[in-house]
DSSP file (Angstrom, degrees, kcal/mol; ACC not computed):
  #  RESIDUE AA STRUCTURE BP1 BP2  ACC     N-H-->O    O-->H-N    N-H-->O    O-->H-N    TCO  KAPPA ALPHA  PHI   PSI    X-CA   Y-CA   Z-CA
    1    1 A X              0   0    0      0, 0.0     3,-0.1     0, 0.0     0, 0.0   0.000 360.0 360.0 360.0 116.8  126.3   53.7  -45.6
    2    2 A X        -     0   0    0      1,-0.2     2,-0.2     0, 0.0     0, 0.0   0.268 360.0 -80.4 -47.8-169.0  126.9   57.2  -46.8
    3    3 A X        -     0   0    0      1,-0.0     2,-0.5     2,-0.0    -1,-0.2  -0.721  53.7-126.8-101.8 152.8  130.7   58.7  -47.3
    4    4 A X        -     0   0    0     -2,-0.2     2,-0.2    -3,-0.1     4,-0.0  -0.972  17.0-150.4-108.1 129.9  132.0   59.6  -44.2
    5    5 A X        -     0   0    0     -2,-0.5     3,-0.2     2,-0.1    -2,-0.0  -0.598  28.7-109.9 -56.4 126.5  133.5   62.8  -43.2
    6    6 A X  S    S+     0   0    0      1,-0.3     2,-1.5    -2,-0.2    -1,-0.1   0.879 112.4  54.4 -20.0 -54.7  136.2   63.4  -40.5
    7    7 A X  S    S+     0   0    0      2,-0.0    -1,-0.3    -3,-0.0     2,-0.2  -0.523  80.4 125.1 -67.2  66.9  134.0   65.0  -38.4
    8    8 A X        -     0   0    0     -2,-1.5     2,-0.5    -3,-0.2    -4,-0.0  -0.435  61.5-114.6 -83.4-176.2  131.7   62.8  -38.2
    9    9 A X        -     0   0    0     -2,-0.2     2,-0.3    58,-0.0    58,-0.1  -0.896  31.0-115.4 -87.6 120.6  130.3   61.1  -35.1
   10   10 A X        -     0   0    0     -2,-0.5     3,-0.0     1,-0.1     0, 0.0  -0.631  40.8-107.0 -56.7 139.0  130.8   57.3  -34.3
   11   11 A X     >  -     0   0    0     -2,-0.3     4,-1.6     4,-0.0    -1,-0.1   0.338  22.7-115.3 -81.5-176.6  127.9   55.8  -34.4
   12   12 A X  H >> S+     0   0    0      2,-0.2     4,-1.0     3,-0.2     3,-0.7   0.907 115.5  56.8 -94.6 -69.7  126.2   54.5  -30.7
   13   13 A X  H 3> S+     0   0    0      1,-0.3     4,-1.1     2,-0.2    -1,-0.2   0.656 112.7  47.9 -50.2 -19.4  126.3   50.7  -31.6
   14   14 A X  H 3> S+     0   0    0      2,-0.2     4,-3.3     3,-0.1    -1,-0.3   0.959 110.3  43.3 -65.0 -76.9  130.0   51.6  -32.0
   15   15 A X  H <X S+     0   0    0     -4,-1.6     4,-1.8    -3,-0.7    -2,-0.2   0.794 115.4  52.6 -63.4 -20.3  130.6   53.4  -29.1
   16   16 A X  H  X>S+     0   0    0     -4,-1.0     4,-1.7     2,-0.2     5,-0.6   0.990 105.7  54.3 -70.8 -58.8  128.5   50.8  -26.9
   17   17 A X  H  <5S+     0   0    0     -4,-1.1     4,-0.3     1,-0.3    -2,-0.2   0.796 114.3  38.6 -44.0 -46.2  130.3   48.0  -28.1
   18   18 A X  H  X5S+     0   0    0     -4,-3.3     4,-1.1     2,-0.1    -1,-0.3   0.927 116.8  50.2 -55.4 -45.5  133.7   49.4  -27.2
   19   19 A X  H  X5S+     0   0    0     -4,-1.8     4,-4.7    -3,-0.3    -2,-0.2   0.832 102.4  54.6 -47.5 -53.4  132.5   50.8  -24.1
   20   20 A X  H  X5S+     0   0    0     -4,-1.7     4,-2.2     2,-0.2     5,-0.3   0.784 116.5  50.5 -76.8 -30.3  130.9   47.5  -22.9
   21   21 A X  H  ><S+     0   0    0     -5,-0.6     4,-2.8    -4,-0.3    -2,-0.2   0.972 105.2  54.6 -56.6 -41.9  135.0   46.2  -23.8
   22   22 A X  H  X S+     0   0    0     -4,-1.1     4,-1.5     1,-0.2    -2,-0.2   0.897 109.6  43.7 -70.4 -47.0  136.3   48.5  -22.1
   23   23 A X  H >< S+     0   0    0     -4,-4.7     3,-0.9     1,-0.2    -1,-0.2   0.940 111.2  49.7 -88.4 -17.6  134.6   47.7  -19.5
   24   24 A X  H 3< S+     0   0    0     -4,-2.2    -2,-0.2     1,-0.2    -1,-0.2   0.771 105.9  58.2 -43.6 -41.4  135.0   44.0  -19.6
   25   25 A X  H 3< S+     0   0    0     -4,-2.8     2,-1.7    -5,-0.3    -1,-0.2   0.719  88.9  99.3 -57.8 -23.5  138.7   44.2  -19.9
   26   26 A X    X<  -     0   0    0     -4,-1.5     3,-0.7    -3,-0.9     5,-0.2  -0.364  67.2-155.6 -39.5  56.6  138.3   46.0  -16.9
   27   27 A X  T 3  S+     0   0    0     -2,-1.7     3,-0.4     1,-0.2     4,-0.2   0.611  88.2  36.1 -30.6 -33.9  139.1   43.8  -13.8
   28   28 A X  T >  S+     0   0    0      1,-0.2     3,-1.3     2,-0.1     2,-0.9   0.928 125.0  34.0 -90.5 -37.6  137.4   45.3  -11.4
   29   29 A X  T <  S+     0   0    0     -3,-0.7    -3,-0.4     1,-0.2    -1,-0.2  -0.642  98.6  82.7-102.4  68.3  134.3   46.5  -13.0
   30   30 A X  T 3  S+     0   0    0     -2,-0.9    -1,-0.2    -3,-0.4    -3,-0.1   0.328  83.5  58.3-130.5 -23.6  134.2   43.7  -15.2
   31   31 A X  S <  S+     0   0    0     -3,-1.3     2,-0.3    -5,-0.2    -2,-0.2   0.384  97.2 111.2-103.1  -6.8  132.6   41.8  -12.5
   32   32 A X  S    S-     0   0    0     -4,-0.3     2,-1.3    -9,-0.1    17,-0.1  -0.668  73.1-132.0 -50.3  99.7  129.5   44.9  -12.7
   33   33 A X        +     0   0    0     -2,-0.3    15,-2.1    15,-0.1     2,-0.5  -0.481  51.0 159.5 -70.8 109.3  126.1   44.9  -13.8
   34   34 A X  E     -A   47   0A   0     -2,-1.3     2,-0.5    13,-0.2    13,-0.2  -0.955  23.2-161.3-115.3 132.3  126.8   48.2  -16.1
   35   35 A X  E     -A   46   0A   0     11,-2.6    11,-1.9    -2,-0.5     2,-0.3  -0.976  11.8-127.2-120.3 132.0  124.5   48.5  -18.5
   36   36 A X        -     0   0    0     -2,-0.5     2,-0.5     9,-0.2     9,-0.2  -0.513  21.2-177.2 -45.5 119.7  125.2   50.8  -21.5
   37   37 A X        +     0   0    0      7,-0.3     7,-1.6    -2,-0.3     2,-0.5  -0.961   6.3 172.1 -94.8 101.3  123.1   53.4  -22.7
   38   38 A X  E     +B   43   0B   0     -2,-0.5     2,-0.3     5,-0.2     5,-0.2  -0.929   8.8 161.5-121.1 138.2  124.0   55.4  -25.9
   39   39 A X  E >  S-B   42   0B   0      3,-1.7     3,-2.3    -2,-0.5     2,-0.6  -0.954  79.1 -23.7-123.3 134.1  121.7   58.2  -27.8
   40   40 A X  T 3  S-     0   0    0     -2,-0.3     3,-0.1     1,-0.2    -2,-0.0   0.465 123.3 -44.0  32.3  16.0  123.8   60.3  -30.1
   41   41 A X  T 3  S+     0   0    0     -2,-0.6    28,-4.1     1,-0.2    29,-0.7   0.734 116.1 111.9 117.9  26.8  127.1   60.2  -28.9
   42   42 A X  E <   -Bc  39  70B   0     -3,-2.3    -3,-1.7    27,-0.2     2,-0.3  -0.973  53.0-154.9-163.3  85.4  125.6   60.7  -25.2
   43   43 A X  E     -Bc  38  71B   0     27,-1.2    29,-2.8    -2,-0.3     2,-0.4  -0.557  13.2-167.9-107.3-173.2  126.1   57.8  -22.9
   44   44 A X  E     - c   0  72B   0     -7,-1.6     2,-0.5    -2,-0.3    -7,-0.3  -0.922   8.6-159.8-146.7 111.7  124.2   56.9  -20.0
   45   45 A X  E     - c   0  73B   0     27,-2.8    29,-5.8    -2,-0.4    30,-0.6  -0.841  12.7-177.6-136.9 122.1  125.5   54.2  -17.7
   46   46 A X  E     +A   35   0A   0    -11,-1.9   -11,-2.6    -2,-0.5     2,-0.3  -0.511  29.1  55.1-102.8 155.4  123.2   52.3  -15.2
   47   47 A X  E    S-A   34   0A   0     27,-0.3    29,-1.4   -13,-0.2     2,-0.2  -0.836  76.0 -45.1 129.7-149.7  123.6   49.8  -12.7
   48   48 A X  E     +d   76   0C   0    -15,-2.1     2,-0.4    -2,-0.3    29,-0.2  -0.997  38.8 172.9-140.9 155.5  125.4   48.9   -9.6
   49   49 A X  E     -d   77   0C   0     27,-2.1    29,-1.5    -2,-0.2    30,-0.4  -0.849  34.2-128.6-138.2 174.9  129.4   49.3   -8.5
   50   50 A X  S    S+     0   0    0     -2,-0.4    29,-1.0     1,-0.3     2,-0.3   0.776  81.5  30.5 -91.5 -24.4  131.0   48.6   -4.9
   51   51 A X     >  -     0   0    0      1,-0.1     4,-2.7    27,-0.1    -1,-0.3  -0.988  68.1-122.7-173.2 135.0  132.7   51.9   -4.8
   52   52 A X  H  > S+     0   0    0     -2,-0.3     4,-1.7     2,-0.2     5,-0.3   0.962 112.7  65.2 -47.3 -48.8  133.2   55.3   -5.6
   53   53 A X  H >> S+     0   0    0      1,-0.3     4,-2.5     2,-0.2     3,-0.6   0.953 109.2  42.0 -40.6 -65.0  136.6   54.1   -7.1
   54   54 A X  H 3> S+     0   0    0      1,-0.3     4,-1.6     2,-0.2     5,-0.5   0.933 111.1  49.3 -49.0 -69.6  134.6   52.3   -9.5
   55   55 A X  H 3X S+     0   0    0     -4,-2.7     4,-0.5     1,-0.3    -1,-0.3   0.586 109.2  49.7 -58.5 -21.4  132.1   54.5  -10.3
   56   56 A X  H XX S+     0   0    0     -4,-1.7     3,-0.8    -3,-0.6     4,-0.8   0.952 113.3  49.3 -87.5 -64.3  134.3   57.2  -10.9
   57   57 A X  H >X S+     0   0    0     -4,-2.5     4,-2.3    -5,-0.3     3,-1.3   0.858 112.3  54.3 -27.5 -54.8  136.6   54.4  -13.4
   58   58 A X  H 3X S+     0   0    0     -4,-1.6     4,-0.5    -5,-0.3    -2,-0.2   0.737 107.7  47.7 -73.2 -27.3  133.0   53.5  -15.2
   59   59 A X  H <X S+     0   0    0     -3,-0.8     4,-1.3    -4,-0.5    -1,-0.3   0.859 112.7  46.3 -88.4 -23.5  132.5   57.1  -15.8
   60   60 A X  H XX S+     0   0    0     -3,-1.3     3,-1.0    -4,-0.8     4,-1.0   0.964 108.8  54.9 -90.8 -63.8  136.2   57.8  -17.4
   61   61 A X  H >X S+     0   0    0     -4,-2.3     3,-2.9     1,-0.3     4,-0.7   0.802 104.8  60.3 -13.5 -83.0  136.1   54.8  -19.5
   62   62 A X  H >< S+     0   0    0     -4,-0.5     3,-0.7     1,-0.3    -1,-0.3   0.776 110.7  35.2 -15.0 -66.0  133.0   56.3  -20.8
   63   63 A X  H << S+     0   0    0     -4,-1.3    -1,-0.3    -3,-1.0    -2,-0.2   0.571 104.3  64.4 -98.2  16.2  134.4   59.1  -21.8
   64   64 A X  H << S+     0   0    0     -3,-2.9    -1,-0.2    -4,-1.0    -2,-0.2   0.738  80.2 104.2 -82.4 -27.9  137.6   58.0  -23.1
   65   65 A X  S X< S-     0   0    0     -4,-0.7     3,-1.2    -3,-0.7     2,-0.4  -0.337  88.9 -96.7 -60.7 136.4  135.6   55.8  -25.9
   66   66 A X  T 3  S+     0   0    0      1,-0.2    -1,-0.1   -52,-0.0     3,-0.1  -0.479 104.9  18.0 -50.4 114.1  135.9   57.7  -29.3
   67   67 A X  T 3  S+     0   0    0     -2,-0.4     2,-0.4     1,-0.3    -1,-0.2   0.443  83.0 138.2  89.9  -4.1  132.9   59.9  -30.1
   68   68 A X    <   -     0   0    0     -3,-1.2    -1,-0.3     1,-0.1   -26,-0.2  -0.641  26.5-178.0 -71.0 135.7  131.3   60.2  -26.6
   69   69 A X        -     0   0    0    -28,-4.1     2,-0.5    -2,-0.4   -27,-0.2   0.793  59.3  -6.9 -92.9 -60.4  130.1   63.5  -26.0
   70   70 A X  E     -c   42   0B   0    -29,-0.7   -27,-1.2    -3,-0.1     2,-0.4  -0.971  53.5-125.3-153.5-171.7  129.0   63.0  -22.7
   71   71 A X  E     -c   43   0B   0     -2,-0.5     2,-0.4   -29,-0.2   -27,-0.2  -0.980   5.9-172.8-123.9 112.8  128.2   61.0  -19.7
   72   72 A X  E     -c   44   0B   0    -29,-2.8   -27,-2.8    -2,-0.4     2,-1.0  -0.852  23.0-165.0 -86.1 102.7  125.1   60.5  -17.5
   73   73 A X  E     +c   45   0B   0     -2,-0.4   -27,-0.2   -29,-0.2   -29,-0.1  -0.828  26.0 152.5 -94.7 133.5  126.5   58.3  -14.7
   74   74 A X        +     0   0    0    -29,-5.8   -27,-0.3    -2,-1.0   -28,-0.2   0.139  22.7 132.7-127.8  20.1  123.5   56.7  -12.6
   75   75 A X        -     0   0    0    -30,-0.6     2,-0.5   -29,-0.2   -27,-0.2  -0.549  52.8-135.4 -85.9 163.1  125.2   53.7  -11.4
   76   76 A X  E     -d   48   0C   0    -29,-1.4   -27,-2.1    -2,-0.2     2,-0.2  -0.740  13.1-116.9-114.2 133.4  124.4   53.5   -7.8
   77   77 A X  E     -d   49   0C   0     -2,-0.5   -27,-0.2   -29,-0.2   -26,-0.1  -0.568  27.0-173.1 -79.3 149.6  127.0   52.6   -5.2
   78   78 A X              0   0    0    -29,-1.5   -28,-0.2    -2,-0.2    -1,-0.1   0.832 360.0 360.0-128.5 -42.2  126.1   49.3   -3.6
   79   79 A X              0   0    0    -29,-1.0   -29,-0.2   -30,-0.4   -28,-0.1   0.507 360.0 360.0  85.1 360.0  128.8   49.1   -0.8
């Protein structure tokens, strides 16, 4: 590992690994197949969720994790 600078970006195995916490601490979307995407600081979140209420949570998680830039949500409401 090079020196890191402030700016730098957290790395994607970083930010999936939190992300995938976040949502596991999560009670309701804990019980969710979400699958984590990350490229560059750019995630991209798959699956399926019961509810807008969720999906909407699974997309603010997402970008609450340190070093996300942004968020492709494609999980599909399942009803």
């Amino acid at each position: 590992g090079g020196t890191r600078t402030a700016g730098q970006a957290v790395d994607d195995a970083t930010i999936g690994t939190r992300l995938k916490a976040a949502l596991a601490a999560d009670p309701e979307l804990s019980a969710m197949k979400i699958n984590v995407d990350t490229l560059q600081g750019n995630v991209k979140l798959k699956g399926q969720v019961k509810s807008m209420k969720e999906w909407r949570k699974a997309g603010e998680l997402a970008r609450s994790i340190d070093g996300v830039k942004s968020v492709d949500n494609q999980l599909v409401i399942s009803g």
